[in-house]
Structure formats: C-alpha cells, structure tokens
C-alpha positions, 0 to 999 in steps of 0.5 A: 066073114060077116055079111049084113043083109037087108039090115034094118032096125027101127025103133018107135017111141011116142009116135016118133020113128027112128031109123038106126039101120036103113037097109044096110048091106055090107061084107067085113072079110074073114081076117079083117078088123073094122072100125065102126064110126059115126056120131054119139047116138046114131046107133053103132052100139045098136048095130054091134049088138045086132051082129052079136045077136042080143038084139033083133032086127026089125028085118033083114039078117046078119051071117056068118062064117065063124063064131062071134063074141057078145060086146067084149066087157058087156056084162048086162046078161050075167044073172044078179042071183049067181056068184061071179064064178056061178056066172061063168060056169054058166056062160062056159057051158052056153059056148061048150068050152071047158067049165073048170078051165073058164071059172080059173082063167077068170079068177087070175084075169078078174082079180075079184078075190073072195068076191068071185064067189058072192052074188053078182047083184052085190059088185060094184061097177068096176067089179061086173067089168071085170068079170065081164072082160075077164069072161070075153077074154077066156073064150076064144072067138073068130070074131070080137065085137068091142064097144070102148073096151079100153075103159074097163078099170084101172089103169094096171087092169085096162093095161094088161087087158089091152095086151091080152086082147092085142093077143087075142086079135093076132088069131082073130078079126074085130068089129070096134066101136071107139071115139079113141082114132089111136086105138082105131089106128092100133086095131084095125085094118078097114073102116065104116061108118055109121050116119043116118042109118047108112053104112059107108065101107072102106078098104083103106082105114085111113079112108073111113077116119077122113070121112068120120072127122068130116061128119064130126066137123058138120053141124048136125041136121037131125037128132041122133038116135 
C-alpha cells in the first residue's frame, strides 16, 4: 500500500512558481497497479520520483507498507567512476540482497560483455539502460515504480524485458507512467491522473483513460510544468 499525505511539491525558477503536487491525498492498495496520466510536462515523473524518495516534497509524506523500486531503468544514481559490475555490487549491498548473486543476474540480463567491467562514465545511452533495467529486475520489490520502460533497447532487449517485468508484476503491484494506453491496459488495474497539480483516483482503469483522453483533446490553458 502507498499513501500520499498532504503532498505537495513546488518548484520556483526565476520568480515563477510552479505547482506540480497541490495537497494530494490518495491510497493505491497493496495488489494494485496504477496508471499514472496526465499531459507531457505536468509532473507525473516528478510525483513518481516523490514515491520513490529520490525527490523531496516541499511538504506532506509519502508511506508505505512494502518496499519500493527507484524508477525502473533509471540509471541517474550509478557513480560514473565505478565499472558496471562495481555499480551493482554497490546497489546489492544498499538493498541487503545477495552481492555475488545481483552482479551474475545482471551480467546475463544486461548482455554488456566485457563492458560490464569498464567505467560507467564510458557506455553508451543504450548501454547505462541496460544495466539499469537489468539492475531493477534483479531485486525483488513489493512496489515497481516504471516511467516508459518499454523504451529501453532494442527490440530482442525491450522483448525479453517486458516478459521478465510481466513476471515480476505477477507477485508485485505497480506505479506506470506511459503515454502507450496498450501497455496501460496490459498492466494496470486502476487509474489517476495527474492535471494542474491535482490527483483524480479511479477504481475502474477504463474510468482514468476517458478522463485522460478528454484532458489531451482540451486546448491547454497553462503552461505544463
């Protein structure tokens, strides 16, 4: 279970002040895997890294009563100095699961070869996204946070990840932020979303999309954020 309480994040730049979270309250049930909508740029990224607990809210909370992932495939906090394997070894002991164990699950899922063992700073794009995702899968968690994970890759790699994320979702609940209404209806069982730094929560996912495609079909009356 993840409640939000009193949430509320807001950014100022150059004398403007912009509200991504205004005061939001909302439960997303243990067993439950929500889709997280809205328009580009008003701040479902933002409140999925809020959850996680990479990023701090101006104030209110979020609980919970399980584990949560970082945003699956998010590679921002590897450290550029480290080899891929190094890396790993690192987030292994962070999250107590087995080191040894961690650093061989994401050698055969990350397919890096001799790369695995070279400074981070040196991959590619591609490369970091599959260490990252490769890194996400390895670790069992009650709650996956996913920000349009299918684009990691190519198509062999997003393949077998979608399969061995769809098995991680069998035994675990979801937060997913995805403009893909497919992978939205693949995935989820409920639905909010996200406009002018306020959360509407639908039981009925089918609910959450009509009130999404409404939004995208309006013109836009303020800048995103």
């Amino acid at each position: 279970m993840i409640r939000l309480e009193n949430l509320t994040k807001i950014y100022r730049l150059k004398g403007r002040r912009t509200v991504v979270a205004d005061n939001l309250n909302a439960v997303f049930p243990t067993g439950s895997s929500v889709a997280l909508l809205g328009r580009n740029g008003a701040g479902k990224s933002t409140l999925l890294k809020m959850i996680a607990g990479t990023v701090s809210p101006t104030r209110g909370r979020v609980l919970s009563s399980g584990t949560i992932s970082w945003p699956v495939g998010f590679a921002g906090s590897f450290h550029g100095e480290l080899t891929g394997a190094q890396n790993v070894r690192f987030v292994a002991r962070i999250y107590g699961v087995d080191t040894d164990e961690l650093v061989d699950y994401v050698a055969d899922f990350a397919e890096l070869g001799h790369h695995y063992h070279q400074p981070f700073m040196s991959y590619s794009s591609g490369m970091r996204s599959r260490l990252a995702m490769g890194t996400s899968m390895g670790i069992h968690f009650d709650t996956y946070l996913v920000d349009e994970v299918t684009s990691v890759g190519d198509a062999d790699f997003r393949a077998k990840s979608q399969r061995v994320f769809q098995d991680r979702m069998s035994k675990s609940s979801a937060v997913v932020v995805s403009h893909s209404m497919p992978m939205v209806r693949q995935m989820c069982t409920m639905g909010a979303v996200l406009e002018h730094g306020h959360l509407s929560v639908y039981d009925n996912l089918e609910d959450a999309i009509a009130h999404h495609e409404a939004i995208m079909r309006a013109p836009v009356n303020t800048p995103g954020d």
